[in-house]
N, C-alpha and C positions, 0 to 999 in steps of 0.2 A: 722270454716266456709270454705265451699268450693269456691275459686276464677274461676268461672265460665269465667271471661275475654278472648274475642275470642282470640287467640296468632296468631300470624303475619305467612302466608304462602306465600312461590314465588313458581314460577315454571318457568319453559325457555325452549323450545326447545333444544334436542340434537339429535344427528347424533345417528345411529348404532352402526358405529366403534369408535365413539367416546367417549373417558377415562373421569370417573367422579369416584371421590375418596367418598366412602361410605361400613362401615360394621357395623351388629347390632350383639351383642352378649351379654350372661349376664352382663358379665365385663362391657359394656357402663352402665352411670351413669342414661340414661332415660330409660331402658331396661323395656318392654312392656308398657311402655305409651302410644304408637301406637296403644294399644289396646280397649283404652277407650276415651268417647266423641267420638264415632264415627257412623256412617250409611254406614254398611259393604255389600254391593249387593251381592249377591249371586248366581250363573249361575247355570245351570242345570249342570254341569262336577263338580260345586262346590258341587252340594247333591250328587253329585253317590261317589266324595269321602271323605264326609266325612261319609259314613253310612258305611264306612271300620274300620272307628276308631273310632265310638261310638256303633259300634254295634246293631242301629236302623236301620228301614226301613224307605224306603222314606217317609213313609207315618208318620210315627213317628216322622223323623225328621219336617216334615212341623206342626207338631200338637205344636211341646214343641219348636221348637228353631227358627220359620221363623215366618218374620211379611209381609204380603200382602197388595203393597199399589197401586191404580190406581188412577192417575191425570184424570180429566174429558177431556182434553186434550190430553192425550195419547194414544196409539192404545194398549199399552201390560201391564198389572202389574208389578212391581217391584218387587223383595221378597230380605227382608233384615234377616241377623241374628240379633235375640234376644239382648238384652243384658241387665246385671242385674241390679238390682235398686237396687243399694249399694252407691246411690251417686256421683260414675265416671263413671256411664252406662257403666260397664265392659263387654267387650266382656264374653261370656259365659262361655266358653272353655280358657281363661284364668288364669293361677298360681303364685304364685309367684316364682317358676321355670319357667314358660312360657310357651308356647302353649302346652295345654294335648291334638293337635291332631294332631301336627306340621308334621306328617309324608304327612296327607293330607288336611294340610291348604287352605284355599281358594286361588284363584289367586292374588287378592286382597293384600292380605298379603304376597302374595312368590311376588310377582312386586314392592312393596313399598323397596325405594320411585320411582320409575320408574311408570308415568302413558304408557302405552300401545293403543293406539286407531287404526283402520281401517278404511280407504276410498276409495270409492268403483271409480274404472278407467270408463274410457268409455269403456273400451273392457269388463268388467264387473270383472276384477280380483280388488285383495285387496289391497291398499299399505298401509305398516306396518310406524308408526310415533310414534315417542316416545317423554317423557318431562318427566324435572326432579321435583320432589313435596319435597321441603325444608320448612319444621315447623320450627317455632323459637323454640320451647323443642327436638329436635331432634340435639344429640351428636353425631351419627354416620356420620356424614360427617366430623368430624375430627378426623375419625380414619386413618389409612395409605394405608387401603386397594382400590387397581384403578382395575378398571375393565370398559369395555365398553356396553351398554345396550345387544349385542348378545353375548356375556360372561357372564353377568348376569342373563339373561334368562335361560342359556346351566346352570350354576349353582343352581340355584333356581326351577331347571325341571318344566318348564313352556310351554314346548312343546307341551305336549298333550291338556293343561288349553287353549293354544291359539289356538287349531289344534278346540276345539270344540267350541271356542267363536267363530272362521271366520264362520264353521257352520251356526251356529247362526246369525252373521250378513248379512246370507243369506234371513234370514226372518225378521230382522230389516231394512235393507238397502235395502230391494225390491220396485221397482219400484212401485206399490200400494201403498206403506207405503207412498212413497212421494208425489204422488196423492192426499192424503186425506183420503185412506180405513180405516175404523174400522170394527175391527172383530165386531160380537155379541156377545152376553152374552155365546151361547153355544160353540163357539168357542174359547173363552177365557178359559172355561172351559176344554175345552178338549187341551188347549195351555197348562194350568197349567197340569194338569192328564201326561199328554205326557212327558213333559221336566221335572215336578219338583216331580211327584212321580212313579216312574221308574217301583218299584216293582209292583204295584197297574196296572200301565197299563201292565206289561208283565204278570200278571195273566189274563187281559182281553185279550190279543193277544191269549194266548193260550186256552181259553174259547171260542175263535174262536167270542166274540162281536167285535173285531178291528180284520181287515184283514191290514196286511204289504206289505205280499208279496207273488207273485201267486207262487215260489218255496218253498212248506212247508218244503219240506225234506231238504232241506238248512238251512233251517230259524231255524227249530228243532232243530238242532244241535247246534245253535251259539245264540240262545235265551239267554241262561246263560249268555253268555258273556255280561256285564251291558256296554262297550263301542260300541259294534256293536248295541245292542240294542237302546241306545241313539242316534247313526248316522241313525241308521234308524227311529228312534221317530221322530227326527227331520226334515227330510226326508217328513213324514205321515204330520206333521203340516205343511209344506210348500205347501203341497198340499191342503189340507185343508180348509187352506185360501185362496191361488191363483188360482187354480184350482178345485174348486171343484166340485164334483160330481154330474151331472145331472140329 
């Protein structure tokens, strides 16, 4: 019988610079528990990489591994990874060596136990806040290892995972959003198409149905590239909604 019992979580505010003792590695006695009983989010930086280490396309990956959920209340979908129904709704891509994709794990997982969040100033820039998320099955906080949240980050190459989430809370944190706006059903549409299957719209970009950007001979050249792409997907949806076309 599987003991389903919620187990005990804190969290606290922490500083940047400040030291908090935690490391996971096989050796810990809970080693990938983390990965199971859970509802893992998924950001658009999370699909461009994990279809480096499964070797799908976005559009692949959204068909077998992503579950799409929209509250009646909310203005955007969710999309979670999968997980199996083995009884500890294990994450997918989990072993008992540990992650088969660990090179481009989700954010989600390179930040744990660090929650990460953004709030938007009045001059309109970001300020970064961090808190620490301690599970009572979680051993790695009595390992020896100190480190403080921007050492950990600089560790766990979270750089780029956060450079595309601020992105993004470009189009969460927009003034409309606080307003009241909801997109439409076609906009939603083309929210997902945009951000969550990359391949699928850059074949449309270059079928000339999505226009980016009035420099084709730029844009041609740097199409392959799945981050430039993305900054400008993202870009395309922010207009999209807020601006749109007359």
């Amino acid at each position: 019988m599987i003991d389903d019992t919620p187990l005990a979580v804190s969290t606290r505010n922490i500083q940047a610079e400040e030291p908090f003792v935690f490391s996971c590695h096989k050796g810990v006695s809970c080693f990938t528990e983390c990965c199971r009983m859970l509802e893992l989010a998924l950001s658009p930086y999370d699909l461009l990489r994990l279809r480096k280490s499964t070797g799908k396309s976005s559009t692949e990956l959204l068909d077998q591994f992503v579950i799409m959920e929209q509250e009646p209340a909310e203005p955007f979908p969710r999309f979670y990874l999968t997980m199996i129904d083995d009884g500890r709704a294990s994450c997918v891509f989990v072993s008992a060596d540990g992650c088969t994709v660990y090179k481009d794990r989700p954010a989600a997982c390179r930040t744990y136990p660090l929650g990460r969040a953004v709030q938007k100033q009045s001059d309109g820039s970001l300020k970064e806040q961090f808190v620490i998320v301690q599970e009572e099955h979680c051993r790695g906080f009595f390992e020896k290892t100190q480190q403080s949240p921007i050492e950990y980050t600089a560790d766990q190459e979270l750089h780029s995972y956060n450079r595309f989430n601020d992105l993004m809370a470009g189009i969460f944190l927009h003034d409309s959003i606080g307003k009241g706006f909801i997109p439409s059903k076609k906009q939603i549409e083309l929210f997902t198409l945009a951000l969550y299957d990359l391949d699928r719209f850059r074949e449309m970009v270059v079928d000339g149905a999505i226009n980016l950007s009035s420099a084709e001979e730029i844009m041609a050249v740097k199409l392959s590239d799945d981050e430039y792409l993305l900054e400008q997907s993202i870009a395309w949806v922010k207009q999209l909604l807020f601006s749109p076309f007359k």
